[in-house]
Structures are given as structure tokens and as C-alpha cells.
C-alpha positions in Angstrom: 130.9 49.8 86.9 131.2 53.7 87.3 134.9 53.0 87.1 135.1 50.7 84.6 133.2 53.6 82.4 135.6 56.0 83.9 138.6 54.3 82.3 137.1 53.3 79.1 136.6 57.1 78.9 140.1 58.0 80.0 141.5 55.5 77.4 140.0 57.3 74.5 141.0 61.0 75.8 144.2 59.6 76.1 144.5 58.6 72.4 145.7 62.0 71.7 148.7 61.4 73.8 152.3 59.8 72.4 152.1 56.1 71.4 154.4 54.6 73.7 152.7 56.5 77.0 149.2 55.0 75.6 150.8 51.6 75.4 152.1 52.5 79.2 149.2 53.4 80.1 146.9 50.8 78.7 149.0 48.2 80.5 148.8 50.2 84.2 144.9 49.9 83.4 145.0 46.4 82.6 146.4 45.4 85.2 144.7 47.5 87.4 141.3 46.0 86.1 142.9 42.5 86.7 143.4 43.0 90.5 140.2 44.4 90.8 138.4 41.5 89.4 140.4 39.1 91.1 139.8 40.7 94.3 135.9 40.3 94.0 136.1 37.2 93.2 138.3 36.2 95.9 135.7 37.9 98.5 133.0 36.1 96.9 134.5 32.5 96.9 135.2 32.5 100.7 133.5 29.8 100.8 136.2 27.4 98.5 137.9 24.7 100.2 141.4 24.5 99.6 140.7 21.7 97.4 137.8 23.8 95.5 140.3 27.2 94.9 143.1 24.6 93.7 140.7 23.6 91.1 139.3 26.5 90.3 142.6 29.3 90.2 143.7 27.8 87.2 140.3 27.6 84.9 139.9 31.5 85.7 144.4 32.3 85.1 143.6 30.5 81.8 139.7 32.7 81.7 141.9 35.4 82.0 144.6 34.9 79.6 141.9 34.2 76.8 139.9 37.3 77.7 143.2 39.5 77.7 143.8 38.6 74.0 140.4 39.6 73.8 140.8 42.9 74.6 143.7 43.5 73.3 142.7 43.2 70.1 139.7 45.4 70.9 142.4 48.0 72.2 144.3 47.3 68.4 141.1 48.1 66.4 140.1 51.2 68.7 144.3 52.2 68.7 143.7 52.3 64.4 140.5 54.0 64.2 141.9 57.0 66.3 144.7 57.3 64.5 143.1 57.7 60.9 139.6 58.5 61.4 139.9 61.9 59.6 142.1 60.0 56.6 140.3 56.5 56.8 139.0 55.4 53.3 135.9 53.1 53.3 137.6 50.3 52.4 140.0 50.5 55.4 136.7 51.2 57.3 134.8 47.9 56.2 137.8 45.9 57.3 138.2 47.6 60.6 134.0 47.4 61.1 134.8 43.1 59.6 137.7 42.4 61.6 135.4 44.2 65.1 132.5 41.5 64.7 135.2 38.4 63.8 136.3 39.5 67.5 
């Protein structure tokens, strides 16, 4: 968790940073994340028969796939805020703030 919160932090220093090395960036810690997760859960289902993981690899690849979309369009809306918070009218605002609870 620590380093979950460590990279969340990271990613918003970095907003200062060029556009293309944020995009960089965001990827490496995606898929960093990714690994990590599917490490644990590896370690935790030991216990799967080869029958059991066959079944179950693909629910969480397709798990997966739904939550990256997820977060990358929490990474979009965070991405826009940064770069015109000081310049932001409210109406831009309200439909960032909207389109953040219709994810």
C-alpha cells in the first residue's frame, strides 16, 4: 500500500515534467503495478489446479483490461486538471468534477 501511495504521489510531482515523458512514465508505472498484482495473486492461488488457473487466468486478463480503461481515464481527468487549474473556468470545472463521478 505504502507503494502504491508512493507512486500516486510520484505521478502528480511528475505532472510538471514534459508530456510525452509523463505518458512514459505512466506506462513504466502501470505496468509495474500490473506485475505486482499479478504476482500476489499468483502466490495466493497456489492452491489452483491446472484446471482451476485455466479457468480463472482469463476472467482476471479480461478484470484487468476493464480496470486499465478505468484508470486510464482517471489518469485523463487528473492529466487536464493539472494542466489548467490556474486558467480553469467553472464550467470546464463542472464537466471535469461530472465526467469524474460518471467514471
Amino acid at each position: 500500500m505504502k507503494r502504491v501511495l508512493l507512486a500516486l504521489t510520484l505521478l502528480l510531482i511528475t505532472v510538471a515534467f514534459a508530456q510525452d515523458d509523463l505518458n512514459q512514465w505512466i506506462q513504466l508505472l502501470k505496468q509495474d503495478l500490473k506485475v505486482q498484482r499479478k504476482d500476489v495473486i499468483t502466490k495466493g492461488m497456489q492452491t489452483f489446479t491446472h484446471e482451476e488457473a485455466k479457468r480463472f487466468w482469463p476472467i482476471y486478463d479480461a478484470y484487468n483490461s476493464e480496470l486499465e480503461k478505468f484508470v486510464d481515464a482517471r489518469v485523463a481527468l487528473i492529466k487536464a486538471n493539472a494542466e489548467d487549474y490556474d486558467s480553469m473556468p467553472d464550467a470546464e470545472a463542472r464537466d471535469l468534477l461530472n465526467r469524474r463521478i460518471n467514471i
